[in-house]
N, C-alpha and C positions, 0 to 999 in steps of 0.2 A: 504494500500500500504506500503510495510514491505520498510526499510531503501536501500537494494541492487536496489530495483526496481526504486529506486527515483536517485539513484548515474546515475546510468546506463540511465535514462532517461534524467539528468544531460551532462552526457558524449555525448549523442548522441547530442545535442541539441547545445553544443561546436563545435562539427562537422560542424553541419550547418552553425550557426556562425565563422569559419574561414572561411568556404568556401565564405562566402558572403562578407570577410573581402577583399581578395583575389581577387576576381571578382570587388570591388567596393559597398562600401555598399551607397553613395552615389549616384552611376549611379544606384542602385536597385532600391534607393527612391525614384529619378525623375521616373523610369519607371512606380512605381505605383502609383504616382499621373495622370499617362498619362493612366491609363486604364479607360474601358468604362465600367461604374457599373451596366448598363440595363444586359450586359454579362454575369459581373459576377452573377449578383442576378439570371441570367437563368441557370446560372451552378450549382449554388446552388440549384434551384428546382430540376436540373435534380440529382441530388445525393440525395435529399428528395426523388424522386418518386425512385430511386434504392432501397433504403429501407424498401418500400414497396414492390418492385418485389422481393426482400427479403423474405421478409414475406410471399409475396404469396407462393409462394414456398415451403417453410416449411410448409406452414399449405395444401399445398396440399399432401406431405406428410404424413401426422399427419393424415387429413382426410384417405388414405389408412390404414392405421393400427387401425379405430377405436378411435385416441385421438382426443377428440373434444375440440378444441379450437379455438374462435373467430381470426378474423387479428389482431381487435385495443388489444386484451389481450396480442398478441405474438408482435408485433411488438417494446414494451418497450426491450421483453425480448432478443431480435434479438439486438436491441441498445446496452444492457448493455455486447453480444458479443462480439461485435464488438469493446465496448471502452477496453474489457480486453483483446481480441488479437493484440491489440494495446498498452498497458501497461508491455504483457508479450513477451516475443523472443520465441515466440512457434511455428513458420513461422507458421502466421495469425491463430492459430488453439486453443489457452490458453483459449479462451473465449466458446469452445464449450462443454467441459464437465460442465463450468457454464450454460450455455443455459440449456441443459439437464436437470440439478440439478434443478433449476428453476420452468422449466414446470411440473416437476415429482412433486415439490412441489405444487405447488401453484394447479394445476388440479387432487390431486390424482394419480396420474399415477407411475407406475414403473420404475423405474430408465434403467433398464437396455431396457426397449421399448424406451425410450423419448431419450435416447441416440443412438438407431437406427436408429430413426430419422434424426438425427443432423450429426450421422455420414454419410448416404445418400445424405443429404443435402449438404454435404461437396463434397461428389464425384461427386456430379452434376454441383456442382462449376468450379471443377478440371479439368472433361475431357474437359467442351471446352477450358479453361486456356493452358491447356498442347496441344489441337489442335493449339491455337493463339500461344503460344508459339514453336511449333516446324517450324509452318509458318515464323514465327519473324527471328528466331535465321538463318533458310535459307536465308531469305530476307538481314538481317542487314549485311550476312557475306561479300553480293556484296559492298553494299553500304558504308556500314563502314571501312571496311576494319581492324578490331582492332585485337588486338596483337591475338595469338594462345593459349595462357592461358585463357586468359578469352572466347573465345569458349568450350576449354574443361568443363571449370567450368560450366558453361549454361547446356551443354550436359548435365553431371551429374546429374544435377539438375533436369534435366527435365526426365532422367531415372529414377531417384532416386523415383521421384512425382508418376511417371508410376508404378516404383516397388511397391508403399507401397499399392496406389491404388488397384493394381490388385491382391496382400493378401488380402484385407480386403473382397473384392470382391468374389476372391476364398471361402477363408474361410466362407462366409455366405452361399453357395451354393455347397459347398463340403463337408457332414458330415463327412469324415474319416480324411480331410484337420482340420474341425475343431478340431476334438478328440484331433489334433495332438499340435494344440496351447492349447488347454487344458491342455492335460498333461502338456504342456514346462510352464506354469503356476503355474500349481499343484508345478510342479518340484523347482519352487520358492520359491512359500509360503514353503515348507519344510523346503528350507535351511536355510530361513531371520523369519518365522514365527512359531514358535513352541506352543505356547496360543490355544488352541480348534482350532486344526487344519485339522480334521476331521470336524467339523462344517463349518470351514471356507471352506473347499476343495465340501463340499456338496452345500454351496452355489452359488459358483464359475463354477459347475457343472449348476447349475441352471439360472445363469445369463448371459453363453454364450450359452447357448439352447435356454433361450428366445429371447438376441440378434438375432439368426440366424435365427431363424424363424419372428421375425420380417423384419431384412432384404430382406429376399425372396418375402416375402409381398411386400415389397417396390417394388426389384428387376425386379420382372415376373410381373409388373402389369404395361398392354398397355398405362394408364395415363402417367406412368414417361417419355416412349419415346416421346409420340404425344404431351403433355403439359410441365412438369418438366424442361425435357432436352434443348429444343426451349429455353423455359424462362430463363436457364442458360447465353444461347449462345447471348439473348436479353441483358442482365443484362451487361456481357463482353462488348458489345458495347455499352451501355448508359453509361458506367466508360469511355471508349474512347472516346466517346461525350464528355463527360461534359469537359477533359484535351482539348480539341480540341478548345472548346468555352472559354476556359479560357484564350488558347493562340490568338484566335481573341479577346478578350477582351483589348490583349495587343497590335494588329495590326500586329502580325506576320502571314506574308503570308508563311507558311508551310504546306507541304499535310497531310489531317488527316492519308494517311497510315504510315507516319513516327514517327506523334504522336504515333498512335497504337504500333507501333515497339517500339518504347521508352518506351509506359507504359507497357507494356510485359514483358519486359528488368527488370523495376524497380521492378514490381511487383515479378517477379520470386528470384528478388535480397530480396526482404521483406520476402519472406519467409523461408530464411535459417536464423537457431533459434541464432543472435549472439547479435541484439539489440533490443530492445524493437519499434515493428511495422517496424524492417528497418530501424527505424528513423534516420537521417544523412545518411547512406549508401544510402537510396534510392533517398534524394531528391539530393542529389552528382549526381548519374545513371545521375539524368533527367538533371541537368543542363549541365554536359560533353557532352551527346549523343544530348540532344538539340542546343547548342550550338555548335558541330561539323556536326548537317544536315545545318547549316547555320545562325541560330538564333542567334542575339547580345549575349552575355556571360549575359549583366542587365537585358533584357528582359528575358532572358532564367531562371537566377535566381529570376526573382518577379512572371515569372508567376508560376515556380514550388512551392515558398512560399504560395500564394495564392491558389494554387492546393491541398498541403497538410492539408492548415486550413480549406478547404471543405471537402476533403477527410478524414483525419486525425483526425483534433483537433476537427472537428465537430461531429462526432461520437464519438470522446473521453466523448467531456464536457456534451455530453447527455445522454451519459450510464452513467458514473458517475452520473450523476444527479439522475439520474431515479436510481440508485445499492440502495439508502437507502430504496425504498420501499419495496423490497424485502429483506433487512438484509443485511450488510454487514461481515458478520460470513465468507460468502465464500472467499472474497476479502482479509480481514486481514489471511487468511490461505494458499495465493496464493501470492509467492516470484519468484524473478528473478532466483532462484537458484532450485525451487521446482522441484523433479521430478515426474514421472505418478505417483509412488506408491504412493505418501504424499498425491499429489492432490486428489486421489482416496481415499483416507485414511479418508482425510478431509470433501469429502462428503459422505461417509458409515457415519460418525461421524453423522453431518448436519441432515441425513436423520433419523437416528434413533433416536436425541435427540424428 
């Protein structure tokens, strides 16, 4: 973890701490000595057993393309995702070309299939995200009533999720779409990379042919609808669960569809790349929007604390845990600052040493 990423996680983390300053950090404390710990500890299962619906998932994929990998082998690797899309501002996404890099390692496998993968697995995520979210964003605008800026930015957001989605989409299932990113790639390396670049453009050729075709696999195949996508939309609501149960943990009588609406909200706020996981922006969302469906400001701020150490730090300190057994070569090559080309850079390096 390079110095920027540790400032910026610094910074975020100041965030929260004023906000809690602000609110009462003393009314916080009484409230979590007043929660009821059977609660918490069943929210805590219920975000262990997401990370196995996680996993399922992925490796139902992986089984369509031929990569064979057990659950208990992918589920470390699914961990150490999840704590670096959480260490880097890549709205939730920094940790998926590590995943990739990972499995291509450790099982053999070609980088540019296991990354097909990963990137399927991401869209499966997405669409029902972006279904809960365009629900939300209708629901909240009666209810809340909040200024007209921050609508527009939601919107955005949520066309923006739809736009990138439905490239990557096209392009796996369009070969003259994909030629077309080829080139605008080619067209790249030309001006930034002059070294065998002929070499490099043949293999570039090569590595978005076998993406697409791997994709398609994924794409036309009856499992992803009747299994994959369900388990997506399963996954959505056991995260809405378990925020639900954390704020009965605290005795707040609130409807879980408001919960929902709120983690929607915070969620969609986590993913624009400006801090690392969100971190302070988004537990800020829950405690405002919690707190304005009705919820005390202490309660609202101990249960989201409590939220994000299940959510958040709890998948932090276990990917981390688990990153030394696969090397950390990838992590110290992965900054707050890094862009796709270095990241990419860094595991073409990785892969060939």
């Amino acid at each position: 973890m390079d110095k920027k990423t540790i400032f910026f996680m610094g910074f975020s983390i100041l965030i929260l701490l004023v906000m809690l300053y602000f609110v009462g950090i003393d009314e916080v404390v009484e409230a979590l000595k007043l929660a009821n710990l059977y609660l918490i500890a069943l929210a805590i299962a219920f975000q262990i057993g997401t990370y196995f619906l996680y996993t399922v998932r992925w490796k139902l994929l992986n089984d369509l393309v031929d990569i064979e990998c057990s659950t208990m082998k992918l589920l470390p690797m699914v961990l150490v995702g999840l704590a670096i899309n959480n260490i880097t501002p890549s709205g939730r996404g920094g940790g998926e070309p590590v995943r990739a890099y990972i499995l291509a390692k450790e099982e053999n496998y070609p980088m540019q299939e296991t990354f097909a993968t990963v990137v399927a697995d991401r869209a499966l995520d997405t669409f029902p995200f972006v279904v809960l979210a365009v629900i939300t964003i209708i629901g909240m605008t009666f209810y809340f009533h909040f200024d007209l800026w921050l609508l527009v930015v939601m919107v955005l957001a949520v066309i923006a999720i739809i736009a990138l989605l439905a490239v990557i989409i096209y392009m796996s299932i369009n070969p003259n779409f994909g030629m077309k990113v080829d080139g605008w790639i080619i067209g790249l390396v030309r001006r930034f990379y002059k070294k065998n670049s002929a070499e490099l453009e043949e293999k570039i050729h090569n590595v978005i042919a076998d993406f697409q075709n791997t994709m398609k696999l994924v794409i036309y195949n009856k499992k992803v609808l009747y299994y994959a996508l369900p388990l997506s939309f399963v996954i959505w609501i056991a995260e809405i669960l378990r925020v639900y149960i954390v704020f009965l943990a605290f005795g707040a009588n609130v409807s879980p569809v408001i919960i929902g609406e709120v983690f929607i909200v915070a969620s969609l706020v986590g993913m624009i790349p400006l801090l690392p996981g969100g971190l302070g922006a988004v537990d800020g969302i829950m405690i405002i929007f919690y707190s304005a469906a009705g919820i005390t400001a202490s309660v609202s701020a101990a249960a989201t604390v409590i939220e994000r150490l299940i959510s958040f730090w709890m998948a932090t300190m276990l990917g981390m845990c688990i990153l030394p057994h696969y090397g950390s070569s990838v992590l110290d090559k992965i900054s707050f600052g890094s862009s796709n080309d270095e990241l990419s850079e860094a595991l073409e390096d990785d892969l060939n040493d």
